[in-house]
FIKOLZA-1660 file (N, C-alpha, C; in steps of 0.1 Angstrom, whole numbers, plus 5000, padded with zeros to 4 digits):
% residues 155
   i   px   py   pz ch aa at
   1 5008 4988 5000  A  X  N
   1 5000 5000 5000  A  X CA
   1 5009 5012 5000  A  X  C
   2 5006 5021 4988  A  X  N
   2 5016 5031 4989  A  X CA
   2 5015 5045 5001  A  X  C
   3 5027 5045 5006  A  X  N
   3 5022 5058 5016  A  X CA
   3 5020 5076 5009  A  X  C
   4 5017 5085 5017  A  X  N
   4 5019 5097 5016  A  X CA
   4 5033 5102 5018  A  X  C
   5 5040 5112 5006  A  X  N
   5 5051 5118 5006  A  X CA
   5 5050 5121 5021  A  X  C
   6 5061 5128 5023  A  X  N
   6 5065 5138 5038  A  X CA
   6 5064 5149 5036  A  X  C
   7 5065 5153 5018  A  X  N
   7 5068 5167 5016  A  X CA
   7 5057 5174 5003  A  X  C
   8 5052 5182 5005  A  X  N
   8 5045 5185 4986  A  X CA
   8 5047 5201 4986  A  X  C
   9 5057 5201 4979  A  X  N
   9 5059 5215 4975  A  X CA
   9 5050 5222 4961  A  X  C
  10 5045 5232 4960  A  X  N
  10 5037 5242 4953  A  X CA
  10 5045 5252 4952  A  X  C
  11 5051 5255 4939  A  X  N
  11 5063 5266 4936  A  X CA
  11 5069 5268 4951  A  X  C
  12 5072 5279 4957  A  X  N
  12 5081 5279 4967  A  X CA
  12 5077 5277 4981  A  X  C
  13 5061 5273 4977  A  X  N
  13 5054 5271 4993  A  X CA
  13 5058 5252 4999  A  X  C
  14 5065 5252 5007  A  X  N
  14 5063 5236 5011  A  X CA
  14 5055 5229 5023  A  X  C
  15 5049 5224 5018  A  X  N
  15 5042 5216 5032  A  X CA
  15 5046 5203 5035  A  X  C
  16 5049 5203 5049  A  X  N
  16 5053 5189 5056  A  X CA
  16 5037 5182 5062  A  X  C
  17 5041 5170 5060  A  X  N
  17 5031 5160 5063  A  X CA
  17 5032 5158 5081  A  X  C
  18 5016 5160 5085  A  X  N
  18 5017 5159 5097  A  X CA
  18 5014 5148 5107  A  X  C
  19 5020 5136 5109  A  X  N
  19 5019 5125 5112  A  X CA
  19 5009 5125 5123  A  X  C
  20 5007 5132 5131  A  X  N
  20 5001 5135 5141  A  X CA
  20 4984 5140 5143  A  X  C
  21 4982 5142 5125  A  X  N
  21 4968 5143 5120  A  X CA
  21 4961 5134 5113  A  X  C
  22 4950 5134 5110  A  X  N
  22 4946 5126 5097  A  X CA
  22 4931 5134 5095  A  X  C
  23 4924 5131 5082  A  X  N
  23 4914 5136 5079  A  X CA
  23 4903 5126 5079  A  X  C
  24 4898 5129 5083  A  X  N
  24 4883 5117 5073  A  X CA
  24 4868 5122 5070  A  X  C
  25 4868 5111 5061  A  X  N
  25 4851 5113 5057  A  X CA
  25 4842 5117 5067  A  X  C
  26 4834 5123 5066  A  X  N
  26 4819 5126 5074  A  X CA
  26 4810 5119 5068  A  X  C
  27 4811 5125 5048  A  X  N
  27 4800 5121 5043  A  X CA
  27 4786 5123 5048  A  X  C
  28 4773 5122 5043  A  X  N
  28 4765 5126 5048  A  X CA
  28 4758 5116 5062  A  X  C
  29 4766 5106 5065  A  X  N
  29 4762 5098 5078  A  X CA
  29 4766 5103 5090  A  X  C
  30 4776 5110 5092  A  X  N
  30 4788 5113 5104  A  X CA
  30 4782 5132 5104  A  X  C
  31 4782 5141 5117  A  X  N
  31 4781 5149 5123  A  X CA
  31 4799 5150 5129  A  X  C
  32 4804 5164 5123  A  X  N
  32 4813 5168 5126  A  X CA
  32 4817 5168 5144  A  X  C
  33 4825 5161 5141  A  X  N
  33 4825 5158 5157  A  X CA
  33 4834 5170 5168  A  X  C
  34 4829 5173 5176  A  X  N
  34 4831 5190 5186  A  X CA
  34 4852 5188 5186  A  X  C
  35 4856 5175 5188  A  X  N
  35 4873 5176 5185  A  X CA
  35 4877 5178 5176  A  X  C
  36 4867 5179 5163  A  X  N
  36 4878 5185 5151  A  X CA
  36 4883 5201 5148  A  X  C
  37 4898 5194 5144  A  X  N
  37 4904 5209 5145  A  X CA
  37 4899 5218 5130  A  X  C
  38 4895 5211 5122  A  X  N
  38 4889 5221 5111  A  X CA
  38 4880 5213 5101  A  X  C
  39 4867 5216 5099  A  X  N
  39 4858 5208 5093  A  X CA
  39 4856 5217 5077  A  X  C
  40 4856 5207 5066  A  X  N
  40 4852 5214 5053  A  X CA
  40 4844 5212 5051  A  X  C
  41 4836 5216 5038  A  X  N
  41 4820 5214 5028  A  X CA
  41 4820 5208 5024  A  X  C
  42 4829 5206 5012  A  X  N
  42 4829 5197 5000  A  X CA
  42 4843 5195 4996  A  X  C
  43 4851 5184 4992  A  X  N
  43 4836 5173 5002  A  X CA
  43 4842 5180 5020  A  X  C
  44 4829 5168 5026  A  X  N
  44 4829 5166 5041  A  X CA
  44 4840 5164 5051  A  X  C
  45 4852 5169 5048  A  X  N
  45 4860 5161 5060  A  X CA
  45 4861 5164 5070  A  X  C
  46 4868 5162 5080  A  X  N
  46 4871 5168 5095  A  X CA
  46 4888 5162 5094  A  X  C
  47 4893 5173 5100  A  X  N
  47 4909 5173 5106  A  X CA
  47 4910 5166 5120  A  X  C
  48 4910 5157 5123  A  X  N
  48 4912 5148 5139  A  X CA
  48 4925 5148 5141  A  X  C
  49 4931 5139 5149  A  X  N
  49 4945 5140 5157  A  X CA
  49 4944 5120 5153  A  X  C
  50 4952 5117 5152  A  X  N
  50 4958 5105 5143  A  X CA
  50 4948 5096 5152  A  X  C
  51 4952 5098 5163  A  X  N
  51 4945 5088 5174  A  X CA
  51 4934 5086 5179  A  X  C
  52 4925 5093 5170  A  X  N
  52 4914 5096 5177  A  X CA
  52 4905 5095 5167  A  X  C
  53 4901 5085 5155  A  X  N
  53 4898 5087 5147  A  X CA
  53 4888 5076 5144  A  X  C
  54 4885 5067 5156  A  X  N
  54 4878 5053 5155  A  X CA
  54 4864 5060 5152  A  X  C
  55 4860 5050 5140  A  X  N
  55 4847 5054 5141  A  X CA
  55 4843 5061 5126  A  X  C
  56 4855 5066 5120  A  X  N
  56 4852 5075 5109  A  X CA
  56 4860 5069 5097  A  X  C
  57 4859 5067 5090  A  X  N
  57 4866 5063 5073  A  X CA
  57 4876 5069 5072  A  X  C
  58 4887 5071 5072  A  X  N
  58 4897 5076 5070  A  X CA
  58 4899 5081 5054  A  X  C
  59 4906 5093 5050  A  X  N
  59 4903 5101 5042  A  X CA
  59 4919 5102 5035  A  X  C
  60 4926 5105 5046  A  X  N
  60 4939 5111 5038  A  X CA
  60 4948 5116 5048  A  X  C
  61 4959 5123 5043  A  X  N
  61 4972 5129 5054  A  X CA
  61 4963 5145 5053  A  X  C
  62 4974 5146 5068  A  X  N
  62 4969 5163 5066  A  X CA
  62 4989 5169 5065  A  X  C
  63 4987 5179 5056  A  X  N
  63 5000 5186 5060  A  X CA
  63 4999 5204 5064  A  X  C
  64 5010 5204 5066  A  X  N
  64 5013 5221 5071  A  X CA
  64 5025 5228 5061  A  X  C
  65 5016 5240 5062  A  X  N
  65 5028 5249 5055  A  X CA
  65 5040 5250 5063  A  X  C
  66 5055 5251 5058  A  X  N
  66 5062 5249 5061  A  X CA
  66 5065 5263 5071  A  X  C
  67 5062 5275 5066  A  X  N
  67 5063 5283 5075  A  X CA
  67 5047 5288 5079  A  X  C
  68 5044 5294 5085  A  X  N
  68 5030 5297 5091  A  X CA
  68 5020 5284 5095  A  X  C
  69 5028 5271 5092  A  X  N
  69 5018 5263 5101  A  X CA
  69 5009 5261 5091  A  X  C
  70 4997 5268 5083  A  X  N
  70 4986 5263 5079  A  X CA
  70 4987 5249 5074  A  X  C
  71 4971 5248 5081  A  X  N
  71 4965 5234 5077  A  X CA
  71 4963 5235 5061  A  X  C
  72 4966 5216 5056  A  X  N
  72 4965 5215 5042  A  X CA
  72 4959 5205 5039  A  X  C
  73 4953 5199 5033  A  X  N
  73 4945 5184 5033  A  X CA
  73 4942 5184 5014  A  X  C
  74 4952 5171 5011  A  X  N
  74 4950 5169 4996  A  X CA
  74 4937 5160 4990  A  X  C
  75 4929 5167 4984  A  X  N
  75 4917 5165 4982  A  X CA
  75 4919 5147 4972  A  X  C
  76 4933 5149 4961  A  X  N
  76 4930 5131 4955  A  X CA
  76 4934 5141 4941  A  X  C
  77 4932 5150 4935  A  X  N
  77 4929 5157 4923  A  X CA
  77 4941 5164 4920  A  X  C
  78 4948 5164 4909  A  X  N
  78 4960 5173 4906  A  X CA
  78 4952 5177 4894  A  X  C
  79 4957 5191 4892  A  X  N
  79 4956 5202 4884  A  X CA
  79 4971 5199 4874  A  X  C
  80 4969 5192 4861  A  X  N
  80 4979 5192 4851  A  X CA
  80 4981 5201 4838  A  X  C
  81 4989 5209 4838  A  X  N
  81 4989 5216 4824  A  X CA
  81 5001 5207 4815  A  X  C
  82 4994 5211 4799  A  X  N
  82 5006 5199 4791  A  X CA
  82 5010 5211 4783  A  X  C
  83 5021 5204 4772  A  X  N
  83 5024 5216 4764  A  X CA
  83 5015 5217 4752  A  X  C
  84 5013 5224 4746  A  X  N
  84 5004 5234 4736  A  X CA
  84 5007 5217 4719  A  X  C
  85 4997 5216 4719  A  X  N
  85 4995 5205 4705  A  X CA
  85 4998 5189 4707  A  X  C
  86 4996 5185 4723  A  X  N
  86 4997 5175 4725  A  X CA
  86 4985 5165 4719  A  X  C
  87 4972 5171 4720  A  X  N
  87 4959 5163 4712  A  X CA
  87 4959 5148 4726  A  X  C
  88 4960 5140 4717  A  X  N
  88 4956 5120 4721  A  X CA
  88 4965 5125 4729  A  X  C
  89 4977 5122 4722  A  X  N
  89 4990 5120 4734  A  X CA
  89 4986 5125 4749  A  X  C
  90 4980 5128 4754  A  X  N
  90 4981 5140 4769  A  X CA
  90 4971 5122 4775  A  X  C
  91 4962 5120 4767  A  X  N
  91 4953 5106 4776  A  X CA
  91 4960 5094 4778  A  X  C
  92 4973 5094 4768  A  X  N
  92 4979 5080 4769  A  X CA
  92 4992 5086 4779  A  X  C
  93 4995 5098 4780  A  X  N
  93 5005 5100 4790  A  X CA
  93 4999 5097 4802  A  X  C
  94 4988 5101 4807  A  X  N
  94 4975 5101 4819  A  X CA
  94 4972 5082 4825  A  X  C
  95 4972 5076 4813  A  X  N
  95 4969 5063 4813  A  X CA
  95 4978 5056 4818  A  X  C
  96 4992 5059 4815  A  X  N
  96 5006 5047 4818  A  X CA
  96 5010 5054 4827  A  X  C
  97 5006 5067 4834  A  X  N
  97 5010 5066 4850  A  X CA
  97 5003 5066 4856  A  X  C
  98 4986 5057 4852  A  X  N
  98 4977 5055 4862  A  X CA
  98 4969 5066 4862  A  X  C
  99 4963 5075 4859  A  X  N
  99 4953 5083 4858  A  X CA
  99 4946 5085 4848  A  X  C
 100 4934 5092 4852  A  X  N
 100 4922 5095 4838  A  X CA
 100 4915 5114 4842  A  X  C
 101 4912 5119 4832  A  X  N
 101 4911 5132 4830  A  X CA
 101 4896 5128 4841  A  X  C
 102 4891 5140 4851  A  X  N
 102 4880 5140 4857  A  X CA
 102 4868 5156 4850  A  X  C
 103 4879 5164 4845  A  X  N
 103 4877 5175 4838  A  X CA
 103 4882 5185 4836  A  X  C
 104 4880 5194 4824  A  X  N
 104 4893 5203 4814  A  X CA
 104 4883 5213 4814  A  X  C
 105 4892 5226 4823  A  X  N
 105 4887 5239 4821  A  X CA
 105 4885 5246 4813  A  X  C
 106 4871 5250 4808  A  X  N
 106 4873 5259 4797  A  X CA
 106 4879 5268 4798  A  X  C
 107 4882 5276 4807  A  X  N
 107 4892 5287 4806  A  X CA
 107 4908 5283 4805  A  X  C
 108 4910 5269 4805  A  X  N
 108 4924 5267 4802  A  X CA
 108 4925 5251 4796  A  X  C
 109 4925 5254 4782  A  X  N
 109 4921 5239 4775  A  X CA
 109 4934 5231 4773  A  X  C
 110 4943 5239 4778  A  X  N
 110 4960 5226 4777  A  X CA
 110 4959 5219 4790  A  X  C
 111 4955 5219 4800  A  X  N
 111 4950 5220 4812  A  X CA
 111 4940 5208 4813  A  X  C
 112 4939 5200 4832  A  X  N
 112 4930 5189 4833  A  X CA
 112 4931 5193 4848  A  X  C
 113 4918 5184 4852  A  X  N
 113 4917 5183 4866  A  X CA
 113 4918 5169 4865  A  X  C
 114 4929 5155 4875  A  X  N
 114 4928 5146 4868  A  X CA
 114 4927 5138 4886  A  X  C
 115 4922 5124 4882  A  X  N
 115 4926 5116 4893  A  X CA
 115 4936 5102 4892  A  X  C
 116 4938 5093 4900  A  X  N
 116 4941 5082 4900  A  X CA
 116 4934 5069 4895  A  X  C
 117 4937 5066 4886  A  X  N
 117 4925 5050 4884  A  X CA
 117 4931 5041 4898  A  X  C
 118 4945 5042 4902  A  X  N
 118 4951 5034 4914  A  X CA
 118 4946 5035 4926  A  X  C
 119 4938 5045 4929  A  X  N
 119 4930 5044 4943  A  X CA
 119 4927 5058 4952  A  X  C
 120 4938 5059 4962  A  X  N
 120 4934 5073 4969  A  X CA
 120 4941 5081 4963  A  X  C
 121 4946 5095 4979  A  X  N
 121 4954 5101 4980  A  X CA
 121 4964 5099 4976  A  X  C
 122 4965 5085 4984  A  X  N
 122 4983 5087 4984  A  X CA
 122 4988 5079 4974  A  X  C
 123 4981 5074 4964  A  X  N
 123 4989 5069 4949  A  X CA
 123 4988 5083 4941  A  X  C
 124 4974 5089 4943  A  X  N
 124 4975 5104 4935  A  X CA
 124 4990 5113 4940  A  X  C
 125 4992 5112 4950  A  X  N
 125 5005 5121 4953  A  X CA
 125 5014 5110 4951  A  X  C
 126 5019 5096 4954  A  X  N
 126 5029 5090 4948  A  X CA
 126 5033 5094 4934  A  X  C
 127 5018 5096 4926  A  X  N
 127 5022 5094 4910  A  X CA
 127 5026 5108 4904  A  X  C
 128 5031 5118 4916  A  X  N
 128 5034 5133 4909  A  X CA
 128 5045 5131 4905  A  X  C
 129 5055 5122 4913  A  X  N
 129 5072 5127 4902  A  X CA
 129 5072 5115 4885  A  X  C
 130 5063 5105 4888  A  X  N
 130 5061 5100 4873  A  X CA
 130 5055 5111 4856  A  X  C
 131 5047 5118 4868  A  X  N
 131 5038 5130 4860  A  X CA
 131 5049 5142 4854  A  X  C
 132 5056 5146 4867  A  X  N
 132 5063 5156 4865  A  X CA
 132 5075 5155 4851  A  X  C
 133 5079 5138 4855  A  X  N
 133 5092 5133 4841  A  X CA
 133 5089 5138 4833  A  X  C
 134 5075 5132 4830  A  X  N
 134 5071 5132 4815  A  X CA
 134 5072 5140 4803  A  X  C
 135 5080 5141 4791  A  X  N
 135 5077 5154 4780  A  X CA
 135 5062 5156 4778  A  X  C
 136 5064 5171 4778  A  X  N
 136 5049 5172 4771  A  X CA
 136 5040 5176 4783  A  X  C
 137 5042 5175 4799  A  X  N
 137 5038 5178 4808  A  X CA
 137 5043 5194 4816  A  X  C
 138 5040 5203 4820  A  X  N
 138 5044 5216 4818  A  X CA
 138 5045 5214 4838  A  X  C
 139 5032 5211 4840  A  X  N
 139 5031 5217 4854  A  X CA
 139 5021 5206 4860  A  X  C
 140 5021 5200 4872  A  X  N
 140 5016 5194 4883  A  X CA
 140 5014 5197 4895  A  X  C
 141 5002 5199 4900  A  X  N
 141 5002 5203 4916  A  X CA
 141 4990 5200 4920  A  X  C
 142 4989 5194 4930  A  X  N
 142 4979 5186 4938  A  X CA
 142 4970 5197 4945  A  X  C
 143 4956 5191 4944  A  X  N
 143 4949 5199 4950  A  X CA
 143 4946 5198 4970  A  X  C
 144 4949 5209 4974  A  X  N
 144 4950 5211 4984  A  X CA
 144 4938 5222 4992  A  X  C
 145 4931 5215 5002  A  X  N
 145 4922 5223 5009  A  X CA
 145 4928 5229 5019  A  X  C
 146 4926 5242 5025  A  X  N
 146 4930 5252 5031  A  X CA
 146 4918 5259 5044  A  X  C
 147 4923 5263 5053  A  X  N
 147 4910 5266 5060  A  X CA
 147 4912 5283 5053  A  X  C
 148 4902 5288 5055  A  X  N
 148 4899 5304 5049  A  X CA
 148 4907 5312 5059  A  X  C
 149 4913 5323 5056  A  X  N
 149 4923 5333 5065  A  X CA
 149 4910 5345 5062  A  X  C
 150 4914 5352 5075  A  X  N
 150 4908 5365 5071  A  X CA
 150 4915 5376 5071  A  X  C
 151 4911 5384 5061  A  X  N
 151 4918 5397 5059  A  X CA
 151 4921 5408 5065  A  X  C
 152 4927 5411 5067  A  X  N
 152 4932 5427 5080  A  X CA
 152 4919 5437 5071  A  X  C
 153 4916 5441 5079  A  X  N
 153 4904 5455 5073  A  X CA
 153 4910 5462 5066  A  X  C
 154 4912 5473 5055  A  X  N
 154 4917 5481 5048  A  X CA
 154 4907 5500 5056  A  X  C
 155 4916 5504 5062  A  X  N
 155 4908 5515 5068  A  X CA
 155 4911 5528 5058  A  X  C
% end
Protein backbone atom coordinates (compact mmCIF):
# COMPACT_ATOMS: atom_id res chain seq x y z
CA UNK A 1 0.00 0.00 0.00
CA UNK A 2 1.58 3.10 -1.12
CA UNK A 3 2.18 5.81 1.63
CA UNK A 4 1.94 9.65 1.59
CA UNK A 5 5.13 11.76 0.62
CA UNK A 6 6.55 13.76 3.81
CA UNK A 7 6.82 16.69 1.56
CA UNK A 8 4.51 18.50 -1.43
CA UNK A 9 5.94 21.54 -2.53
CA UNK A 10 3.69 24.20 -4.74
CA UNK A 11 6.34 26.56 -6.36
CA UNK A 12 8.07 27.95 -3.29
CA UNK A 13 5.40 27.07 -0.70
CA UNK A 14 6.33 23.62 1.08
CA UNK A 15 4.18 21.58 3.17
CA UNK A 16 5.26 18.94 5.56
CA UNK A 17 3.12 16.05 6.27
CA UNK A 18 1.67 15.87 9.71
CA UNK A 19 1.88 12.51 11.23
CA UNK A 20 0.07 13.50 14.07
CA UNK A 21 -3.19 14.33 12.01
CA UNK A 22 -5.43 12.56 9.70
CA UNK A 23 -8.60 13.60 7.85
CA UNK A 24 -11.75 11.71 7.30
CA UNK A 25 -14.85 11.28 5.69
CA UNK A 26 -18.14 12.56 7.36
CA UNK A 27 -20.03 12.13 4.31
CA UNK A 28 -23.49 12.59 4.81
CA UNK A 29 -23.76 9.84 7.83
CA UNK A 30 -21.22 11.27 10.44
CA UNK A 31 -21.94 14.87 12.27
CA UNK A 32 -18.74 16.76 12.65
CA UNK A 33 -17.46 15.81 15.71
CA UNK A 34 -16.88 19.05 18.62
CA UNK A 35 -12.69 17.60 18.48
CA UNK A 36 -12.20 18.52 15.05
CA UNK A 37 -9.62 20.87 14.47
CA UNK A 38 -11.07 22.10 11.09
CA UNK A 39 -14.19 20.83 9.25
CA UNK A 40 -14.77 21.40 5.26
CA UNK A 41 -18.03 21.37 2.76
CA UNK A 42 -17.12 19.66 0.02
CA UNK A 43 -16.40 17.28 0.23
CA UNK A 44 -17.13 16.62 4.15
CA UNK A 45 -13.95 16.08 6.04
CA UNK A 46 -12.87 16.83 9.54
CA UNK A 47 -9.15 17.28 10.65
CA UNK A 48 -8.83 14.81 13.86
CA UNK A 49 -5.45 13.97 15.69
CA UNK A 50 -4.22 10.52 14.34
CA UNK A 51 -5.46 8.80 17.45
CA UNK A 52 -8.60 9.62 17.67
CA UNK A 53 -10.18 8.65 14.72
CA UNK A 54 -12.20 5.33 15.51
CA UNK A 55 -15.31 5.43 14.10
CA UNK A 56 -14.78 7.49 10.94
CA UNK A 57 -13.37 6.30 7.27
CA UNK A 58 -10.26 7.56 7.04
CA UNK A 59 -9.66 10.08 4.21
CA UNK A 60 -6.12 11.11 3.78
CA UNK A 61 -2.75 12.89 5.39
CA UNK A 62 -3.06 16.33 6.61
CA UNK A 63 0.04 18.61 5.96
CA UNK A 64 1.25 22.06 7.12
CA UNK A 65 2.76 24.90 5.50
CA UNK A 66 6.24 24.94 6.07
CA UNK A 67 6.31 28.32 7.49
CA UNK A 68 2.96 29.70 9.10
CA UNK A 69 1.77 26.31 10.09
CA UNK A 70 -1.40 26.29 7.94
CA UNK A 71 -3.47 23.39 7.67
CA UNK A 72 -3.46 21.50 4.17
CA UNK A 73 -5.47 18.38 3.33
CA UNK A 74 -4.96 16.90 -0.38
CA UNK A 75 -8.28 16.49 -1.85
CA UNK A 76 -7.01 13.07 -4.51
CA UNK A 77 -7.09 15.71 -7.72
CA UNK A 78 -3.98 17.30 -9.41
CA UNK A 79 -4.37 20.18 -11.62
CA UNK A 80 -2.09 19.22 -14.86
CA UNK A 81 -1.07 21.56 -17.65
CA UNK A 82 0.64 19.94 -20.87
CA UNK A 83 2.42 21.56 -23.56
CA UNK A 84 0.44 23.36 -26.44
CA UNK A 85 -0.46 20.48 -29.52
CA UNK A 86 -0.35 17.52 -27.55
CA UNK A 87 -4.14 16.27 -28.80
CA UNK A 88 -4.39 12.03 -27.88
CA UNK A 89 -0.99 12.05 -26.58
CA UNK A 90 -1.91 13.98 -23.07
CA UNK A 91 -4.72 10.57 -22.43
CA UNK A 92 -2.08 7.97 -23.07
CA UNK A 93 0.47 9.98 -20.96
CA UNK A 94 -2.51 10.07 -18.13
CA UNK A 95 -3.13 6.33 -18.74
CA UNK A 96 0.64 4.69 -18.17
CA UNK A 97 0.98 6.62 -15.04
CA UNK A 98 -2.28 5.46 -13.77
CA UNK A 99 -4.73 8.27 -14.19
CA UNK A 100 -7.83 9.54 -16.25
CA UNK A 101 -8.94 13.24 -16.97
CA UNK A 102 -12.03 13.99 -14.35
CA UNK A 103 -12.32 17.50 -16.18
CA UNK A 104 -10.69 20.27 -18.59
CA UNK A 105 -11.34 23.90 -17.94
CA UNK A 106 -12.71 25.91 -20.28
CA UNK A 107 -10.79 28.66 -19.36
CA UNK A 108 -7.57 26.69 -19.80
CA UNK A 109 -7.87 23.94 -22.50
CA UNK A 110 -3.98 22.64 -22.34
CA UNK A 111 -5.02 22.03 -18.85
CA UNK A 112 -7.03 18.88 -16.73
CA UNK A 113 -8.25 18.29 -13.44
CA UNK A 114 -7.16 14.58 -13.21
CA UNK A 115 -7.43 11.58 -10.68
CA UNK A 116 -5.87 8.24 -9.95
CA UNK A 117 -7.52 4.97 -11.58
CA UNK A 118 -4.91 3.45 -8.58
CA UNK A 119 -7.04 4.42 -5.65
CA UNK A 120 -6.65 7.28 -3.09
CA UNK A 121 -4.56 10.06 -1.97
CA UNK A 122 -1.67 8.66 -1.57
CA UNK A 123 -1.12 6.85 -5.05
CA UNK A 124 -2.49 10.38 -6.48
CA UNK A 125 0.51 12.08 -4.67
CA UNK A 126 2.92 8.96 -5.24
CA UNK A 127 2.22 9.42 -8.97
CA UNK A 128 3.44 13.28 -9.11
CA UNK A 129 7.19 12.73 -9.81
CA UNK A 130 6.08 10.02 -12.73
CA UNK A 131 3.81 13.05 -14.02
CA UNK A 132 6.31 15.55 -13.49
CA UNK A 133 9.15 13.26 -15.89
CA UNK A 134 7.08 13.19 -18.54
CA UNK A 135 7.73 15.37 -21.96
CA UNK A 136 4.91 17.24 -22.87
CA UNK A 137 3.84 17.77 -19.20
CA UNK A 138 4.43 21.61 -18.18
CA UNK A 139 3.11 21.74 -14.56
CA UNK A 140 1.58 19.44 -11.68
CA UNK A 141 0.19 20.31 -8.42
CA UNK A 142 -2.08 18.65 -6.18
CA UNK A 143 -5.12 19.91 -5.03
CA UNK A 144 -5.03 21.11 -1.57
CA UNK A 145 -7.85 22.32 0.89
CA UNK A 146 -7.03 25.16 3.07
CA UNK A 147 -8.96 26.61 5.97
CA UNK A 148 -10.11 30.44 4.94
CA UNK A 149 -7.66 33.32 6.53
CA UNK A 150 -9.22 36.47 7.11
CA UNK A 151 -8.23 39.70 5.86
CA UNK A 152 -6.78 42.72 7.99
CA UNK A 153 -9.57 45.47 7.34
CA UNK A 154 -8.26 48.14 4.80
CA UNK A 155 -9.17 51.47 6.76
Amino acid sequence: MPTEPDEIAIGSVRYLRDGSLCSVSLGNEHEAPSRALWVTDAPRLAVLQANDVEGFPRFGPVYRAQTGRTLAVPTGRLFVRFEEGLGAERERILRDCGFRVESVPSWAPTSAWIVSTKGGVAETLGGIPELCARAGVSHVEPELLRPMSKRASRS
